[in-house]
Structures are given as C-alpha cells and as structure tokens.
N, C-alpha and C positions, 0 to 999 in steps of 0.2 A: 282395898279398892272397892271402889261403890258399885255397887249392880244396877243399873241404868234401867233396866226392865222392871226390876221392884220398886224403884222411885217412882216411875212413869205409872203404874199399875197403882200404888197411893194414892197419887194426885187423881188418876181416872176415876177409883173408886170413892173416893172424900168427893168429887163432882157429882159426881152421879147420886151418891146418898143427899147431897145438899139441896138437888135439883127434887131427887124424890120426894126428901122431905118438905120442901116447898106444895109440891104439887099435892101433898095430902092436906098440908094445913089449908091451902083454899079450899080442898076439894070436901070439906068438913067444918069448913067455918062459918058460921052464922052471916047471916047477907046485913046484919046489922051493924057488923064489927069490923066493918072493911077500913076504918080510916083511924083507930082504934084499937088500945091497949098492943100497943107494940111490944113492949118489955116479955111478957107471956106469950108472948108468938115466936120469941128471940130462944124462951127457955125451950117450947116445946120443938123446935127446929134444931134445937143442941142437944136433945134429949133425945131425937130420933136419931140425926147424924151420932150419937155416941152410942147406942145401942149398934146400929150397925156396923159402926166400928170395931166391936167388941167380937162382935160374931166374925168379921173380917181378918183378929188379929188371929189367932189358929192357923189359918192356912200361912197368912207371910211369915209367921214363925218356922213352920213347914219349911217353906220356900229360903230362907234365909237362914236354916238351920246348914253346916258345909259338908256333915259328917254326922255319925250315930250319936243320940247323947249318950252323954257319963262317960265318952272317950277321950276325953282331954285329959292328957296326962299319961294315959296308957298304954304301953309298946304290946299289944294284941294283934291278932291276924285278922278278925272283924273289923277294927279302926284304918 
C-alpha cells in the first residue's frame, strides 16, 4: 500500500527545490543573459533540484524504512 503522506511530501519538496532553484538563478544571473543561453540555465536548475534531492533522500528512506534494518528475514524479539 502507498503512503499518501510520502508521495505528497515528494511532490511538496521537488516544488519547492524547483522554485528555489529558479529564484537563485535570477537571483545571480547576469542582467545581460536574460533572453539567453537557456540550455545552461536548464543544466544548473537540474543540478541544484538534484543536489537537494540528494540531501532530501536520507530522511524519506528514514521515513519509508517499516521496521529496523537487517531484519528481514529474522524471527528476533527487536524485529
């Protein structure tokens, strides 16, 4: 069964990183380049959203983990 709260928490966080990362590239970008080299604005806006992706996956593994690891499989009283 799908956990509806870690979906939704996904979607929230990928928005919010994409929005972030937008608001740095203007907020850093040369006043000459405004209508211009799109391709490299495309990389460094995938490159921000994947960074913080990265740092984001930890905790939804966290969250998404049901049980201790290395217990699968094993009839213990911790498991």
């Amino acid at each position: 069964m799908a956990d509806w709260f870690l979906i939704l928490a996904i979607a929230v966080s990928f928005g919010i990183l994409l929005v972030a990362s937008v608001y740095i590239l203007i907020l850093y970008s040369h006043p000459d380049d405004n209508n211009d080299a799109y391709f490299p604005k495309i990389v460094v806006i995938l490159g921000f959203v994947l960074a913080g992706a990265t740092v984001l996956l930890l905790p939804l593994d966290v969250a998404n983990n049901e049980g201790y690891a290395g217990c699968a499989g094993y009839d213990t009283n911790l498991c």
